[in-house]
C-alpha positions in Angstrom: -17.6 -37.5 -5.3 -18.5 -38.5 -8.2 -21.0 -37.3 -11.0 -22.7 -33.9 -9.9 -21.6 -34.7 -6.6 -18.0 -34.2 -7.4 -16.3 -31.1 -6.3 -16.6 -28.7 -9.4 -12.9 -27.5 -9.4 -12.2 -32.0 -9.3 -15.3 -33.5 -11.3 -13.7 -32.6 -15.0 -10.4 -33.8 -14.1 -11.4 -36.6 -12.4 -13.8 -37.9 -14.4 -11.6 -37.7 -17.6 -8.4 -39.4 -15.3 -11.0 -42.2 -14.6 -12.1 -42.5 -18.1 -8.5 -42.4 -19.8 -6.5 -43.9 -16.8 -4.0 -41.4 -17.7 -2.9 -38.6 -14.8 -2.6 -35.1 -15.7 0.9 -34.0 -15.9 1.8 -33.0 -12.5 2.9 -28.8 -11.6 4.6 -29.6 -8.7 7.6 -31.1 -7.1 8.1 -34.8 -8.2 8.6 -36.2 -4.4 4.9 -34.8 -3.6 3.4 -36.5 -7.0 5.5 -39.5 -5.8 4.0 -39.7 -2.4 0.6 -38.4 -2.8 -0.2 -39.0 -6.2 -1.9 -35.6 -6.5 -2.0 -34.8 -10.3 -2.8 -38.5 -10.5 -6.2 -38.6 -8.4 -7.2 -34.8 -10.3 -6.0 -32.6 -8.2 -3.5 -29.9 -7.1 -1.3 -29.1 -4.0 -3.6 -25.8 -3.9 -6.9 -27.6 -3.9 -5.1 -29.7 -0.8 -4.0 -27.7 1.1 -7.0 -25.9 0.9 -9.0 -29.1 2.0 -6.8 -30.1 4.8 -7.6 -26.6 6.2 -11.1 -26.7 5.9 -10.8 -30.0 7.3 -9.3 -28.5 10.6 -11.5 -25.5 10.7 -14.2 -28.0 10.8 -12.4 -30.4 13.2 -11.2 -27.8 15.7 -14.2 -27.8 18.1 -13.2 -31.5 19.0 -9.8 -29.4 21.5 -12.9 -27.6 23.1 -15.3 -30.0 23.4 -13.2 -33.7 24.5 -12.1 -31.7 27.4 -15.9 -30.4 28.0 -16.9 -34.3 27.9 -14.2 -36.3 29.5 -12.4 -33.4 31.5 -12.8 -30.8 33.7 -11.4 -27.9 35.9 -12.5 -29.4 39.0 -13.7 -32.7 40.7 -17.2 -31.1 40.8 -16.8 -30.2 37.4 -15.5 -33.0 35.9 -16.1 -36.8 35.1 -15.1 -37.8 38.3 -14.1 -41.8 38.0 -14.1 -44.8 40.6 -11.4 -43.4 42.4 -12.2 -40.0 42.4 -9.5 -38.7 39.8 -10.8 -36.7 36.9 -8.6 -35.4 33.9 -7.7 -32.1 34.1 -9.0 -29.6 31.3 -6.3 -28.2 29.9 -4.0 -31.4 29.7 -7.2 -32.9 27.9 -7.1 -30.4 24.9 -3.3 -30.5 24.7 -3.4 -34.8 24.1 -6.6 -34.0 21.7 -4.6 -31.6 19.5 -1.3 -33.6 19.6 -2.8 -37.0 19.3 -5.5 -35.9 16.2 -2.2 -33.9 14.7 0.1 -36.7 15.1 -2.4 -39.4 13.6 -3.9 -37.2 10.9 0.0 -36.8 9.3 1.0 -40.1 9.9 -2.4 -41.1 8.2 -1.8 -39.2 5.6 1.5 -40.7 4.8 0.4 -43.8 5.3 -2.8 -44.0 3.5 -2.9 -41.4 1.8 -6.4 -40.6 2.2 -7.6 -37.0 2.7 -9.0 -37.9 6.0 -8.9 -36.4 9.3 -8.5 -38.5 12.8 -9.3 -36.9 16.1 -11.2 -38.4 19.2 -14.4 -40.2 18.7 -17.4 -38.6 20.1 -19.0 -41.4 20.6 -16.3 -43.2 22.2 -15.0 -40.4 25.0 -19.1 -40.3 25.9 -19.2 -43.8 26.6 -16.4 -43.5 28.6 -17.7 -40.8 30.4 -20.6 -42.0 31.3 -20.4 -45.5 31.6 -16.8 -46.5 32.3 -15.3 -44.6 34.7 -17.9 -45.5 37.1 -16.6 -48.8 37.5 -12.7 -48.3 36.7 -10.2 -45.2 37.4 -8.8 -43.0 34.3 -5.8 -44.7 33.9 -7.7 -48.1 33.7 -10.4 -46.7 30.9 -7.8 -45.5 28.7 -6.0 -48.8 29.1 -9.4 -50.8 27.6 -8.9 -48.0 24.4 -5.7 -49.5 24.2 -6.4 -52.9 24.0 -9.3 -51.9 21.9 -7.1 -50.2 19.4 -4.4 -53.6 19.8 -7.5 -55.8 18.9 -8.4 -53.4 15.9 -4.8 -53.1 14.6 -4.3 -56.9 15.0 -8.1 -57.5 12.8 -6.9 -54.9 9.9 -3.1 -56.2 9.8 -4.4 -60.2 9.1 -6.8 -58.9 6.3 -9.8 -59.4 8.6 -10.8 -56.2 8.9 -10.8 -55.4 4.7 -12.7 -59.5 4.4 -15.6 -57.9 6.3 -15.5 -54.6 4.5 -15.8 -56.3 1.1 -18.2 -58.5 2.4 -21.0 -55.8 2.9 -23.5 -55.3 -0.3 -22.6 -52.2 -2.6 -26.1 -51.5 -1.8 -25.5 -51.1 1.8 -22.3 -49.6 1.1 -24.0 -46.5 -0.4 -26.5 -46.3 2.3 -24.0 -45.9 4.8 -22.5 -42.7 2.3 -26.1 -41.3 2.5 -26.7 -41.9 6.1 -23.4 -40.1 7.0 -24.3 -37.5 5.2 -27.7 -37.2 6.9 -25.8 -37.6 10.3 -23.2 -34.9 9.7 -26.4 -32.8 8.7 -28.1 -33.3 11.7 -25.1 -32.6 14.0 -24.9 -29.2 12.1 -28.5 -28.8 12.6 -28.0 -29.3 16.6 -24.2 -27.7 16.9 -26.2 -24.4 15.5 -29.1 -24.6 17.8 -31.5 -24.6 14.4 -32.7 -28.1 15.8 -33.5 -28.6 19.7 -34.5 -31.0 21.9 -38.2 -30.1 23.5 -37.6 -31.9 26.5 -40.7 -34.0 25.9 -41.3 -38.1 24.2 -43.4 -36.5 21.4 -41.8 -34.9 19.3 -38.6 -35.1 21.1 -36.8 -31.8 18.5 -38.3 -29.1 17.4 -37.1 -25.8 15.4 -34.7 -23.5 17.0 -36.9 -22.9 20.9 -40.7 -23.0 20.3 -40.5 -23.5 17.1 -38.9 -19.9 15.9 -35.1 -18.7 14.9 -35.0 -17.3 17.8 -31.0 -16.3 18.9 -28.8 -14.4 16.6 -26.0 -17.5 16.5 -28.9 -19.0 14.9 -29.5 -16.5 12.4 -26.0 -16.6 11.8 -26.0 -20.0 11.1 -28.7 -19.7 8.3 -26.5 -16.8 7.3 -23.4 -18.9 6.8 -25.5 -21.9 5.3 -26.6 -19.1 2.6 -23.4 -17.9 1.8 -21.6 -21.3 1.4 -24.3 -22.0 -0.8 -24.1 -20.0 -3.0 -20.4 -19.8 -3.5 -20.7 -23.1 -4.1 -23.5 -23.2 -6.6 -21.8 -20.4 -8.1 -18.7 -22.4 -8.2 -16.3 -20.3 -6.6 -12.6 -22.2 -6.0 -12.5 -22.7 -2.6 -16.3 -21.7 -1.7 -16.5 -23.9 1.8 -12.8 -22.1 2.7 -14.3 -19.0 1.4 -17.9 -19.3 3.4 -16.3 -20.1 6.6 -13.9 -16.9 6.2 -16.3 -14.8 5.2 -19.2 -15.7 8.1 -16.8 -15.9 10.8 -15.9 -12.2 9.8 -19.4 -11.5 9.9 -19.7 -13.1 13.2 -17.1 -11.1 14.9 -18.6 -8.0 13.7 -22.1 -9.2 15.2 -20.2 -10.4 18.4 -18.6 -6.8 18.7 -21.7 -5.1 17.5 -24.0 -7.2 20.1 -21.6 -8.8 22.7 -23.4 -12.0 23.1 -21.1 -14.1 25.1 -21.2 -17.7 25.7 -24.4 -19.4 26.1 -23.1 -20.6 29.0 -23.7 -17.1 30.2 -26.3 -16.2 28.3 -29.3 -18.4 26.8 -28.8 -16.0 23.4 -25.6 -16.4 23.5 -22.8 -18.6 21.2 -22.2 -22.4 21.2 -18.8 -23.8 22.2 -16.5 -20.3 21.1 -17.3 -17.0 21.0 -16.1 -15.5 17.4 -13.7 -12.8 18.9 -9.9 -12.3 19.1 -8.5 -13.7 22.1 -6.9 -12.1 24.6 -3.6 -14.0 24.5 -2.5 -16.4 21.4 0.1 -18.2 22.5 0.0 -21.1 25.2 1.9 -23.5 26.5 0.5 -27.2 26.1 0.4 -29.6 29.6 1.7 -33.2 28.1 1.1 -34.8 31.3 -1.3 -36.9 30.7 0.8 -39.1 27.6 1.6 -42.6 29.1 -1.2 -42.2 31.8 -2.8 -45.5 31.2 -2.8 -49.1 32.6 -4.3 -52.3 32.5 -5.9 -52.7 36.2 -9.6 -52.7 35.2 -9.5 -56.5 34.8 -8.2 -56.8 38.8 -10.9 -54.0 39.7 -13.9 -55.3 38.1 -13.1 -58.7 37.0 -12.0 -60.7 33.5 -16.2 -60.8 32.1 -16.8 -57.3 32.9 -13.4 -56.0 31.1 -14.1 -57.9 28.2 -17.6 -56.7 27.9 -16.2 -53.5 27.9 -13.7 -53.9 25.6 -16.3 -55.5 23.2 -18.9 -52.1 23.7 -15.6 -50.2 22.6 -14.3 -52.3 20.0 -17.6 -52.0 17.8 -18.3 -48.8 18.3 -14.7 -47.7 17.4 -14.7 -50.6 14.4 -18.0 -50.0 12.3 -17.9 -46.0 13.4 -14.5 -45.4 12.0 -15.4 -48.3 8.4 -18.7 -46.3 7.8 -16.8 -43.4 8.2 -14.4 -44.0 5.7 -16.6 -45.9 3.0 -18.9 -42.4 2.9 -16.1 -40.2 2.4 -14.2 -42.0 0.3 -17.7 -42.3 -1.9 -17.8 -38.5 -1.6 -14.6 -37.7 -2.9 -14.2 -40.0 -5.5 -11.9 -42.5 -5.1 -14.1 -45.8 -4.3 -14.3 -48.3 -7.1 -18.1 -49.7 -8.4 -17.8 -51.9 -5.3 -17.0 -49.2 -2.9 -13.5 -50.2 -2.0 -11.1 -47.2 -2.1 -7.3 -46.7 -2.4 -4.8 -48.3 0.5 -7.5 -49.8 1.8 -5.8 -52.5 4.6 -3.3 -49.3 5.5 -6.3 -46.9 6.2 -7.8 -49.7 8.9 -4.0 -50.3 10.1 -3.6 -46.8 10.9 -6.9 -45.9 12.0 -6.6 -49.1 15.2 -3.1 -47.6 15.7 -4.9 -44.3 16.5 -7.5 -45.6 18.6 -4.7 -46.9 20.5 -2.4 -44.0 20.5 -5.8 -42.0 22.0 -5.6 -44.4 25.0 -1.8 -43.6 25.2 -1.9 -40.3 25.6 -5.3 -40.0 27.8 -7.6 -37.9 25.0 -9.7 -41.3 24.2 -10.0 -43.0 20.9 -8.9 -41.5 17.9 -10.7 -42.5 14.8 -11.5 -41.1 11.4 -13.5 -37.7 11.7 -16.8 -37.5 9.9 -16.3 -33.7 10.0 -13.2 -34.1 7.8 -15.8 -34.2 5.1 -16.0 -30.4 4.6 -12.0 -30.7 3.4 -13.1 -33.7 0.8 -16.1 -31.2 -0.1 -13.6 -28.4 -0.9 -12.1 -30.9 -3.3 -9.6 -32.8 -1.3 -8.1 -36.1 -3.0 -5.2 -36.9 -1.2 -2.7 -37.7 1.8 -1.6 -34.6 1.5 -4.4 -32.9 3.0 -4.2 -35.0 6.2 -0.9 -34.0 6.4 -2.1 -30.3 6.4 -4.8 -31.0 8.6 -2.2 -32.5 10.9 0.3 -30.1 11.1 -3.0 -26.9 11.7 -3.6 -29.6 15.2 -0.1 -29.6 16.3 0.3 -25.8 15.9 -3.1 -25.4 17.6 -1.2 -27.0 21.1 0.5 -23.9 21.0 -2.0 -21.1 20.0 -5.1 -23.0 20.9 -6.6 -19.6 21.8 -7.2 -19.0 17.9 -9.2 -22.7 17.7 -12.3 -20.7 19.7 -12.1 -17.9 16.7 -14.6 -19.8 14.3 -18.0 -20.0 15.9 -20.0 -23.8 16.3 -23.0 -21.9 13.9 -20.5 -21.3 11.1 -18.6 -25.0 11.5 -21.8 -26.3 11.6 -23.1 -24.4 8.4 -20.1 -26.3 6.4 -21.4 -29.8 7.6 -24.8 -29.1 6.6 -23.7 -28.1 2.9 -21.5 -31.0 2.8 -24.4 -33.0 4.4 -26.2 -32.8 1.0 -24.0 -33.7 -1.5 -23.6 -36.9 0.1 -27.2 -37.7 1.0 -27.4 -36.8 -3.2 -25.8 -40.7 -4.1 -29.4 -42.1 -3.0 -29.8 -41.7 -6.5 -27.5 -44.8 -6.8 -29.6 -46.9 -4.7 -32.0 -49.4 -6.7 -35.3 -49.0 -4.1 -37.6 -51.7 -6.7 -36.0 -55.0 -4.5 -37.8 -54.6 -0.7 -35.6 -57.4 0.6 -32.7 -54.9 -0.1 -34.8 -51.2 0.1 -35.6 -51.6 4.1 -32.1 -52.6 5.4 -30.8 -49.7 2.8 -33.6 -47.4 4.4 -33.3 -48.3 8.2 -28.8 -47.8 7.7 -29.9 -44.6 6.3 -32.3 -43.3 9.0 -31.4 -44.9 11.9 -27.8 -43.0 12.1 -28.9 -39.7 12.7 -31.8 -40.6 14.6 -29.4 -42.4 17.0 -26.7 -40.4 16.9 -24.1 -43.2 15.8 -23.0 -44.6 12.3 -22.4 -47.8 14.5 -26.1 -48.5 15.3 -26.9 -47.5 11.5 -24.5 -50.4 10.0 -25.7 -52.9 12.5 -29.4 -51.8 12.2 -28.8 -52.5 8.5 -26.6 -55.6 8.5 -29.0 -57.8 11.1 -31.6 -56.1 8.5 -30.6 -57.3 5.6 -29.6 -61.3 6.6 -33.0 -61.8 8.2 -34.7 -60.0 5.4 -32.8 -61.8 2.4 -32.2 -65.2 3.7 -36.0 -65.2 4.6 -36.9 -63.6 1.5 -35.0 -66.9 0.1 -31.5 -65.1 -1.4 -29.5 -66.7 1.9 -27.1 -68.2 -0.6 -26.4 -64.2 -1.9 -24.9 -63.6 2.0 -21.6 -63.8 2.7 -20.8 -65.5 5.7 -18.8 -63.0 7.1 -21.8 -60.9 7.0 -23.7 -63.4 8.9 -21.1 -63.6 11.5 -20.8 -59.4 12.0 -24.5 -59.5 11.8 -24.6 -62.1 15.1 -21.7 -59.9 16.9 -24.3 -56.8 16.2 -26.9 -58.4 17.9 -25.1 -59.3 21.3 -23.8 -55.6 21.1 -27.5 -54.3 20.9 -28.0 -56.8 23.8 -24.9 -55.4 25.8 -26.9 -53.9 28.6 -28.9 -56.8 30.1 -26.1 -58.8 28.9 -23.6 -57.1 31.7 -26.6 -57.3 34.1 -26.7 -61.0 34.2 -22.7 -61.0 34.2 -22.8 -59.0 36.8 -25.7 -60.4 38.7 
């Protein structure tokens, strides 16, 4: 981050690195300095390590929750596909962890970017939903891997970093502040503070009729509170602290209250219940790596494939290239234009990964907004990734202890990290309207959908009609343009497919 948005134990050092081009003298061994440049970018192997864990704890619900959305314990309850096959529960969270803990190191060595990759949300919904309908398992996870070939292919020619400095520095900070408003609102609905009402008008409302009204709620302000104020107190490590600290507090009101699952009880907790498993060790079910082909284009034709493809290719392109423009603004290390460090091998690795999540059946990996609770906590480098990494790979094996931190504390993290980023609005010049409504609609129209995708193409077809009309055409890149005219036909996806397939 950068002025009061800058992690306090980072900001001084930072800033004065920036200023003087000069890295503080490293206190660590020379191969790490070497690789990850750690004294360099202001920080320390403390302040990493304690990122990349913060970073997991805030990533871990994604072992839980891909095999809640694209798996299941049974054909009736599961995403059943064409064919009737469904992916099996526990084989799902195995691939999650290994894939995310595989890409996330390799990432980190790679890029050497503090973020963290697991699968898309977005992405394993879409295939949920919409894809397996038509094609089998095996075939849908093929599509992610021609997706992530096609994305790999863009970011090795150059492509991929063209459009990325082709977007406005304008539009660059609105996606960092509509992240951060997204990652807010997903705290706000993870902790059950925000809920749907069911109705058109208003379609949310505070906690159920408009009242805290379940202890994991209450819990969740609790946490918020205590994160806080560690870190306006600015306590090292106040996100690793606050998530310690209200997970112990939730165990005790867990043992105290014995609230269960929500599931089980409309009181009860989100995704895990904050209590000690009964086992911590398990074996993980690898069955599912390699479980992919290519036979969607003989099921449901060339035109229907590609249209496919094209649905996943933007959501996993723009998703993942918001993504890292807002963290990269939030910790720092983007330049006055809002390019960042290893730029071409972040968008490499990132396609490899959506790829590799095809592979091994878990869906596409890309990078993880949540990861921003780590770059919060003041992480700068690689080596936090590799951390973050290395926590998924053990979790294949004592996944038991992922359930320990409740959604409502996780979410708590997200909401304080949330703010900080929304605070670089301050950077945004609002006096030009050509400019102020494609900056405003990128901003709002993430959280309100639900997708950083919609946001960046909201505000791209935005701002070329807006400007070229406004009579600053000759200010738009043509790259833009081009993006801006691929948006469009993916807004238009749906009746698009209904006259391919009609």
């Amino acid at each position: 981050m950068s002025g009061s948005q800058q992690h306090p134990d980072t900001a001084t050092k930072s800033a004065a690195t920036a200023e003087t081009g000069e890295a503080q003298p490293p206190s660590h061994p020379a191969w790490i300095e070497r690789v990850f440049h750690v004294a360099k970018r202001g920080s320390t192997v403390g302040t990493e390590v304690r990122g990349g864990l913060v970073s997991f704890v805030a990533m871990a619900y994604i072992v839980i929750l891909n095999p809640l959305i694209i798996g299941g314990f049974s054909p009736d309850q599961a995403a059943v596909d064409v064919a009737g096959g469904f992916l099996p529960n526990n084989q799902v969270a195995a691939v999650t962890a290994l894939t995310a803990g595989v890409m996330t190191i390799l990432f980190g060595f790679v890029a050497n970017l503090p973020f963290g990759l697991a699968a898309g949300l977005g992405v394993n919904s879409f295939l949920a939903v919409s894809v397996v309908g038509e094609v089998t398992w095996p075939e849908a996870m093929g599509l992610v891997v021609i997706n992530g070939i096609v994305i790999t292919i863009l970011s090795l020619t150059g492509l991929r970093t063209m459009i990325f400095e082709s977007i406005p520095q304008q539009l660059k900070t609105a996606i960092t502040v509509g992240i951060g408003l997204f990652i807010a609102f997903i705290g706000f609905v993870d902790s059950g503070l925000v809920r749907s009402t069911g109705f058109n008008s208003p379609p949310v409302q505070l906690g159920e009729g408009g009242s805290v009204h379940t202890w994991p709620v209450v819990m969740f302000v609790v946490s918020l509170i205590i994160i806080a104020v560690l870190m306006a107190r600015k306590i090292k490590g106040a996100l690793l602290i606050g998530i310690v600290a209200s997970t112990i507090v939730a165990m005790i009101l867990e043992a105290v209250l014995h609230l269960g699952s929500s599931v089980d009880n409309p009181g009860g907790w989100g995704l895990s219940v904050p209590q000690l498993p009964s086992s911590l060790f398990s074996l993980p079910d690898l069955s599912l790596v390699g479980n992919f082909d290519f036979g969607a284009f003989g099921r449901i034709g060339y035109l229907s494939s590609i249209m496919l493809i094209f649905t996943l290719f933007f959501t996993s392109f723009f998703d993942a290239m918001g993504t890292m423009t807002g963290l990269a603004k939030a910790g720092g290390l983007a330049d006055e234009k809002g390019n960042f460090p290893r730029l071409k091998s972040a968008m490499v690795m990132e396609g490899v990964a959506v790829a590799a999540g095809g592979a091994t059946s878990g869906s596409a990996n890309t990078v993880f907004v949540d990861s921003a609770a780590g770059v919060g906590e003041g992480a700068r480098t690689g080596l936090a990734s590799v951390v973050t990494g290395a926590l998924f790979l053990l979790a294949m094996f004592f996944s038991p202890l992922t359930t320990i931190v409740p959604a409502e504390v996780a979410s708590a993290a997200l909401v304080a990290v949330g703010s900080l980023m929304v605070s670089q609005i301050k950077d945004i010049d609002w006096s030009e309207y050509s400019a102020a409504l494609p900056v405003f609609l990128t901003i709002t129209v993430m959280p309100l959908t639900y997708s950083i995708a919609n946001g960046i193409g909201v505000g791209f077809i935005s701002w070329v009609l807006v400007r070229s009309i406004s009579g600053k055409a000759r200010h738009i890149s043509p790259l833009l343009w081009i993006v801006s005219i691929g948006f469009a036909v993916y807004f238009a996806r749906g009746p698009l497919q209904a006259l391919i397939g009609g």
